[in-house]
Residue, then its C-alpha position, 0 to 999 in steps of 0.5 A: x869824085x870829091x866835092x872840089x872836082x865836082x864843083x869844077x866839073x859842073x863849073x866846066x861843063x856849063x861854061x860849055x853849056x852856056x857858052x854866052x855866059x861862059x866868063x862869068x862862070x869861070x870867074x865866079x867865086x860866090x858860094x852859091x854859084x859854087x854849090x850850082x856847080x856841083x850840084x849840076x855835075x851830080x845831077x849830070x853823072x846821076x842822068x848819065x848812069x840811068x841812060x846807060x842802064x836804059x832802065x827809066x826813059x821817065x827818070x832819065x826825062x826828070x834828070x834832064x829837067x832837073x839839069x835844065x832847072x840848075x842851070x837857069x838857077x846859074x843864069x839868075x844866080x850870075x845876072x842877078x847877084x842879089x838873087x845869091x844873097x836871097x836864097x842863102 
């Protein structure tokens, strides 16, 4: 999938996620947020493939944290706009 499509997939897929905040993700356009976007659609598709296989319920346990992580990123990184200007 090309970087585009990933960042709206992942843009999409936590708009349904975090339906409260679903607006704001549609509408936002920091590069950050952008790249949360697409890191969370890899982070989904990599969890996605190992539950498929049913080889690691472990690793499969430590993508889901990893989504959960990305999205509290996108929550602080939406609510909070200067944390996007800290962490570039």
């Amino acid at each position: 999938m090309a970087r585009s499509n990933r960042r709206e997939a992942g843009r999409r897929r936590l708009a349904m996620r975090l339906p409260h905040m679903r607006k704001l993700i549609m509408a936002a356009c920091d590069p950050l947020q952008l790249e949360l976007f697409e890191a969370y659609q890899m982070a989904v598709e990599a969890r996605d493939a190992v539950r498929r296989r049913r080889f690691n319920p472990n690793l499969v346990r430590e993508y889901d944290e990893t989504c959960s992580d990305i999205e509290r990123h996108v929550i602080r990184a939406i609510e909070e706009p200067s944390f996007a200007q800290r962490t570039r």
